[in-house]
N, C-alpha and C positions, 0 to 999 in steps of 0.2 A: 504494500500500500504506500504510495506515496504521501507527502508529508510535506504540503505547503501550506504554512500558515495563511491567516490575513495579516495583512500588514496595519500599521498605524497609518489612519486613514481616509481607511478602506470602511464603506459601511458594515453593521452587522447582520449577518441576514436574517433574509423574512422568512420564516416559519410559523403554524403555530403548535405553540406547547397542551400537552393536554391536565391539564391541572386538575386539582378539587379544593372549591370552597365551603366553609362552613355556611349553613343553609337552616335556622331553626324551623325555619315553617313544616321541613322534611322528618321532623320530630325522631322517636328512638336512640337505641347509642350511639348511631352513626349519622349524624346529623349534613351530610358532606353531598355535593352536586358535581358532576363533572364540567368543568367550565375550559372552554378553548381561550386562551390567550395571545395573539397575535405580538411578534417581534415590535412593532409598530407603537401595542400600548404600552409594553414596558419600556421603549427606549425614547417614543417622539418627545421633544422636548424637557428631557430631563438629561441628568448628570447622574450616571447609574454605573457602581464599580459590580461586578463580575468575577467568580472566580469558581474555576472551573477545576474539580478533582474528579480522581478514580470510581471513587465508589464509596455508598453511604456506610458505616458501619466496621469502615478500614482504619487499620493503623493511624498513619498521620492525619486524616482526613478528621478523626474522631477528637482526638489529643489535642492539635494543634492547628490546624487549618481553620476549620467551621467555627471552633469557639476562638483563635485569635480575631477573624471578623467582628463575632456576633460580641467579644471587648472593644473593638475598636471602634463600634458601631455611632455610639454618642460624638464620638470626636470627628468623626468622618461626616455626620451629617454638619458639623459646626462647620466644615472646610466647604460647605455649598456642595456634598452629594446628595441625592436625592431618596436612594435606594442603592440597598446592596443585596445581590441574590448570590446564592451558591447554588451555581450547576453541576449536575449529575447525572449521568448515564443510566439512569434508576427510575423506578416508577413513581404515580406521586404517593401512592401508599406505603412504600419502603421510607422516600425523604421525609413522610409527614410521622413516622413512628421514627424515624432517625432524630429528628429537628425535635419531638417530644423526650426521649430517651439522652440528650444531650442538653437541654433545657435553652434552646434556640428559641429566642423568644421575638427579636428585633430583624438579624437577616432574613430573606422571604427564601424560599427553597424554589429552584425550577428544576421541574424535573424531566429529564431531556432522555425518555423511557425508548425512543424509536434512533438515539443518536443525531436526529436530522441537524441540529443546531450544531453537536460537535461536528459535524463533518464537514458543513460548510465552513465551519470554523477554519479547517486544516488539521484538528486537533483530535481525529480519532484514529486512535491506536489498538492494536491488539494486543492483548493480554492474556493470551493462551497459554503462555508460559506458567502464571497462575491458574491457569482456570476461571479468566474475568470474561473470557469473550472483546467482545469490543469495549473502550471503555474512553473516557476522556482523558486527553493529557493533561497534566498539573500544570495552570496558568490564571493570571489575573488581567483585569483589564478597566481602565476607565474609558466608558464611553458615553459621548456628549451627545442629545440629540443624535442618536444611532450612528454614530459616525466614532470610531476605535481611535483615542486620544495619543493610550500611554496601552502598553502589551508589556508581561511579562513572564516570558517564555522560558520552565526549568529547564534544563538542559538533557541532552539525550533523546528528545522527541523523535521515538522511531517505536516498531513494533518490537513486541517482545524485550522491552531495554530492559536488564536485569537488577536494574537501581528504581527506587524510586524518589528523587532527588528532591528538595524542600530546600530552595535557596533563596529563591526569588519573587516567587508568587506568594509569600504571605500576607496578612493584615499589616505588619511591619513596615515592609517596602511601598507600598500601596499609601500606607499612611505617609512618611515619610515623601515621596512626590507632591505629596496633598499640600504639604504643607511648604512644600520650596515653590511651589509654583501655585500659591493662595493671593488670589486678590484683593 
């Protein structure tokens, strides 16, 4: 599989994600609707950072990625972001017991269950090595009015890479850009 990113830029594409919102009227313990989301509502006109991992329920994903965000969340929205989502190669019923089980309360989960998103991205890899199937590559991104600002791409972006690298793409970096380049 080939392995061309988007570049900084480049818009993000249009898809849409198949989510579930919370819906009382639908009453019981599962109170949840299935709602399609277009690339369009989440990015037109907003300041929206993006970061995109392996798989819910994983190693660094769990530890360190998802919850350094969903820390960095207060300060990030102060730097004029708008929204921050963490995507996943996952359904939305695994992200929304992931994002519960981790007590994610502020970043929104997309859940990106068909890959389409990762792939237009450049960003889908295979993972057969573990036994993930396809999955997304580890990166972040600020994107302005759908259009990809700042990208940050770990290293190694290939199938099967037998690292999975945490260098670049955290809340950390992300934050830190936010804040050299604040108006």
């Amino acid at each position: 599989m080939a392995h061309t990113p988007l570049q900084e830029g480049a818009h993000v594409p249009e898809i849409v994600f198949k989510t579930r919102v919370r819906d009382e009227s639908i009453g019981g313990e599962n109170p949840y609707r299935w709602q399609d989301v277009s690339s369009k509502e989440i990015f037109r006109g907003k300041k929206v950072v993006v970061f995109g991992l392996p798989g819910a329920f994983t190693p660094t994903c769990s530890t360190t990625h998802a919850p350094g965000f969903e820390a960095a969340y207060d300060e990030m929205k102060k730097l004029g972001v708008d929204e921050i989502y963490c995507l996943s190669v996952n359904d939305a019923f695994v992200m929304k017991q992931w994002a519960d089980k981790l007590g994610i309360t502020k970043v929104k989960m997309l859940p990106d269950g068909n890959a389409a998103f990762t792939k237009k991205m450049g960003m889908l890899v295979k993972k057969e090595n573990l036994g993930f199937g396809e999955r997304s590559w580890r990166y972040s991104m600020l994107v302005d009015d759908g259009v990809i600002q700042r990208l940050f791409i770990e290293p190694g972006l290939s199938d099967d890479y037998p690292d999975d690298p945490f260098e670049v793409s955290g809340a950390e970096t992300m934050l830190s850009y936010l804040k050299e380049n604040a108006r």
